[in-house]
C-alpha positions as CSV (number, residue, x, y, z in Angstrom):
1,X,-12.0,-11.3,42.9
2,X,-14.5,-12.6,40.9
3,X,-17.0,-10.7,39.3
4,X,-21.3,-10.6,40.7
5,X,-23.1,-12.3,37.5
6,X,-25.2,-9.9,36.1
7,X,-27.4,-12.2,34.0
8,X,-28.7,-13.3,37.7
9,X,-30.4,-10.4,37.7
10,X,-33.2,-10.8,35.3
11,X,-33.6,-14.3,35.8
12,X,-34.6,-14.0,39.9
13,X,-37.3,-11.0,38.5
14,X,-38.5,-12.5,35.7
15,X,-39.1,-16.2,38.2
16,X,-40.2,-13.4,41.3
17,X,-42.7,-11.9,38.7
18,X,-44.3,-14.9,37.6
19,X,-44.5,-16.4,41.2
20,X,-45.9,-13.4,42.1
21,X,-48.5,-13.2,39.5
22,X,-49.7,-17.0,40.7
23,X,-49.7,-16.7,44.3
24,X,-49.9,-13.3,45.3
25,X,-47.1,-11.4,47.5
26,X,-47.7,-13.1,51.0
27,X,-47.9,-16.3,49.3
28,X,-45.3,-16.3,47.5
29,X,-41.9,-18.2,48.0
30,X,-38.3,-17.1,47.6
31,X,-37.4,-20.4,47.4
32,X,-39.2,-21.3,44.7
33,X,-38.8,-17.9,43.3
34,X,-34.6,-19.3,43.7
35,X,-35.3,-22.4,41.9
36,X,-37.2,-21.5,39.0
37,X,-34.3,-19.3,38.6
38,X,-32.1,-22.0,39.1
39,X,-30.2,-19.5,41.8
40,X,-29.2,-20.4,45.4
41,X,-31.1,-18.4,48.3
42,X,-27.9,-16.8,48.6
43,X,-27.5,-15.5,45.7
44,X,-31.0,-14.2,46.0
45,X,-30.1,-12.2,49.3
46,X,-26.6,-10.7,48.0
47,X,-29.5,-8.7,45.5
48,X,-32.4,-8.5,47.6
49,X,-33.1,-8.5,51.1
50,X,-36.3,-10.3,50.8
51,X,-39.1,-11.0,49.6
52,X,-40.4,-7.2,49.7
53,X,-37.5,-5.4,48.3
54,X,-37.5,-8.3,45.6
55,X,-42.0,-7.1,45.2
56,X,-40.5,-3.5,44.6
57,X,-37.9,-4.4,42.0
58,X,-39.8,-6.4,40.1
59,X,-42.5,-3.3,39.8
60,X,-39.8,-0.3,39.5
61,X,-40.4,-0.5,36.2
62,X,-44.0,0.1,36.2
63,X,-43.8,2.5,39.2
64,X,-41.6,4.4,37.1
65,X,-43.2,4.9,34.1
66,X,-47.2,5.4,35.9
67,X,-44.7,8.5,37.5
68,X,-43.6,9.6,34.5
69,X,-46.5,9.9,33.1
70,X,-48.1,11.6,36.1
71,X,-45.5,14.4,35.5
72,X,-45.8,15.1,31.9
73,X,-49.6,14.9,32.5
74,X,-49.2,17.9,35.2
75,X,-46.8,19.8,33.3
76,X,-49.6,19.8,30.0
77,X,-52.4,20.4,32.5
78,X,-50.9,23.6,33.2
79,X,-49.8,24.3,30.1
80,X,-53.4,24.6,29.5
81,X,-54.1,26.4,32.0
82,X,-51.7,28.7,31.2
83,X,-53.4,29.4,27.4
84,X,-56.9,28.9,29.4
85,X,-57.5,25.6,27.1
86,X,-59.3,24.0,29.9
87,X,-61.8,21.9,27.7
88,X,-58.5,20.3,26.5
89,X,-57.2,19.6,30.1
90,X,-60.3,17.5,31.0
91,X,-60.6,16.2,27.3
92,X,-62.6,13.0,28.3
93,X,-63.2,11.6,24.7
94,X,-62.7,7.7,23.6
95,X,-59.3,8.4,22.3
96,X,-58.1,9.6,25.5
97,X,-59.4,7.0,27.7
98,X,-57.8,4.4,24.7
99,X,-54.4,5.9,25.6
100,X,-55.3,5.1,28.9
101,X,-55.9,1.5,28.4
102,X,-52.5,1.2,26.0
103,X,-50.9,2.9,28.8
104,X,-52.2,0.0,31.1
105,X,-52.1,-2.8,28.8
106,X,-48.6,-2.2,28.0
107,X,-47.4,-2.9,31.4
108,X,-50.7,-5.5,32.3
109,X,-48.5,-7.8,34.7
110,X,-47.1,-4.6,36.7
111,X,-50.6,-3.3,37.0
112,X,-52.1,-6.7,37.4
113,X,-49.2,-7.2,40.6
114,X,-50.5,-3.9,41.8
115,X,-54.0,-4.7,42.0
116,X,-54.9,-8.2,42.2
117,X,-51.3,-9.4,43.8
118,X,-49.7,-7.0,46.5
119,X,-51.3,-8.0,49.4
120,X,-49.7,-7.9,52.6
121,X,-47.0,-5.8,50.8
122,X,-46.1,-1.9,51.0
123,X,-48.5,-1.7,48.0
124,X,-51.5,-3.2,49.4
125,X,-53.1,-0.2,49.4
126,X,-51.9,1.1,45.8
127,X,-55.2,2.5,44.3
128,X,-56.3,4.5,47.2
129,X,-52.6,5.8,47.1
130,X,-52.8,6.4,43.6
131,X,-56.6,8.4,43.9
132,X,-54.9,10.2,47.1
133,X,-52.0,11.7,45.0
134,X,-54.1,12.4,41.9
135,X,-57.0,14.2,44.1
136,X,-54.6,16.1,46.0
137,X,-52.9,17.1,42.2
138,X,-56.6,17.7,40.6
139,X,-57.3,19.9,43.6
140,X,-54.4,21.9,44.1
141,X,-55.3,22.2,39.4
142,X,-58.5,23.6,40.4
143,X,-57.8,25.8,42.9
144,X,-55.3,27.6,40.1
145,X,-58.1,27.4,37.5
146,X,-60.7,29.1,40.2
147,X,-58.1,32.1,40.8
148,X,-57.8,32.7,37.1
149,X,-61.5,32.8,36.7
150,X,-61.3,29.7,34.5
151,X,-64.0,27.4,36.8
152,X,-66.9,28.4,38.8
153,X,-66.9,25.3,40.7
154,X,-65.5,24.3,43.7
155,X,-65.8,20.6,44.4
156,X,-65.8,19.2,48.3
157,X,-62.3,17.3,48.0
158,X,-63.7,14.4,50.1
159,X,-66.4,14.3,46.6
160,X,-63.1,14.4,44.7
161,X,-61.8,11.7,45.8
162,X,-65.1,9.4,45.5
163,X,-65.5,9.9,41.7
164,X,-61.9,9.6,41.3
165,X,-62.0,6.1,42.7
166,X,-64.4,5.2,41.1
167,X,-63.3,6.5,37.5
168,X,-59.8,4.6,38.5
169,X,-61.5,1.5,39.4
170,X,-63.6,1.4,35.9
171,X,-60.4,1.4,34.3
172,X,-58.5,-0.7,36.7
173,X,-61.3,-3.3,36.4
174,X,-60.4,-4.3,32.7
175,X,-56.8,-5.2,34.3
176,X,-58.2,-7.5,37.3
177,X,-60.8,-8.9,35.4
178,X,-58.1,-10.0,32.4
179,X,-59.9,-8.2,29.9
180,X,-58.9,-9.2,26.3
181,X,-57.3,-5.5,25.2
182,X,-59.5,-5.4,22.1
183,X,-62.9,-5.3,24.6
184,X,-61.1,-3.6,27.1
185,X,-60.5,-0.8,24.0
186,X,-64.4,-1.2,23.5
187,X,-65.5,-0.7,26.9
188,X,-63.9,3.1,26.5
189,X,-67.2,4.0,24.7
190,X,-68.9,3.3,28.0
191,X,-66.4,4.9,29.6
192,X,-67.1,8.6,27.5
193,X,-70.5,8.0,28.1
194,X,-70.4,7.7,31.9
195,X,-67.8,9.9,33.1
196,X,-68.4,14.0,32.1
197,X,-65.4,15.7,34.2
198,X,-66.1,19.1,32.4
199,X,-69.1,19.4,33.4
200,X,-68.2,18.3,36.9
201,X,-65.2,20.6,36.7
202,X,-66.7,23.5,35.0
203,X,-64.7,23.4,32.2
């Protein structure tokens, strides 16, 4: 019995990705996803069973790592909390929002799939996901920082998720609108200036 090729692999996601990238998700074709790839549609389907399990794989690795990073954030948020260093849980300065747009700009085409391209797809709806889960994280945060006496304020969680979005979307927006990263870097000045979440907060 002969053995599946494994350097298939990375040539199907690296022809899905970029036919992706051009004609958005319900555009897009497997078989010229299979051609560029020089693979047969078989071949394709022995790995995939179409064209939205092939969307997934092609962003596990970006879905991964935005997870990742959700975690670690959480775990240093309460950290924080923990020593009551809650101006360093909502630290809002240029350097954090430049880790932000590394973060981004390291994985641009995952985030740029996510945003601009995943239409008709299970991720369609990926930043109001995204703002959904990080409301319902912030939220639960201050409800923790309010019990120890750490915040006064208690924000409407329906508020919450408005700024959110748009905070989100300010950063998102470098990404769709193919920011170079050196003036997507700039544009975090703006960024610092706009955006106070300590004072929001109560921090």
């Amino acid at each position: 019995m002969s053995l599946p090729d494994s350097n298939i692999d990375p040539k199907i996601l690296e022809s899905a990705k970029e036919e992706f990238l051009q004609k958005g998700f319900a555009n897009a074709s497997l078989r010229e996803i299979c051609q560029k790839a020089g693979v047969t549609t078989g071949a394709l389907y022995k790995r995939f069973s179409g064209k939205e399990e092939l969307f997934a794989a092609v962003l596990e690795p970006t879905i991964r790592d935005i997870n990742a990073l959700v975690e670690a954030v959480e775990k240093n948020n309460y950290e924080h909390l923990e020593r009551e260093e809650m101006q360093l849980v909502w630290d809002m300065s240029e350097e954090t929002h430049k880790r932000w747009i590394e973060f981004l700009y390291a994985r641009f085409d995952g985030f740029k799939l996510l945003l601009c391209c995943s239409g008709g797809s299970a991720y369609s709806t990926f930043l109001n996901d995204f703002v959904a889960e990080n409301s319902k994280h912030t939220m639960d945060f201050i409800e923790k920082a309010f019990s120890h006496g750490l915040t006064e304020n208690q924000v409407d969680e329906d508020e919450l998720h408005i700024l959110l979005t748009a905070y989100w979307s300010t950063l998102f927006e470098t990404v769709i609108h193919d920011f170079p990263k050196e003036k997507a870097l700039h544009h975090c000045t703006i960024i610092t200036k706009f955006f106070n979440w300590q004072a929001v907060l109560g921090f």
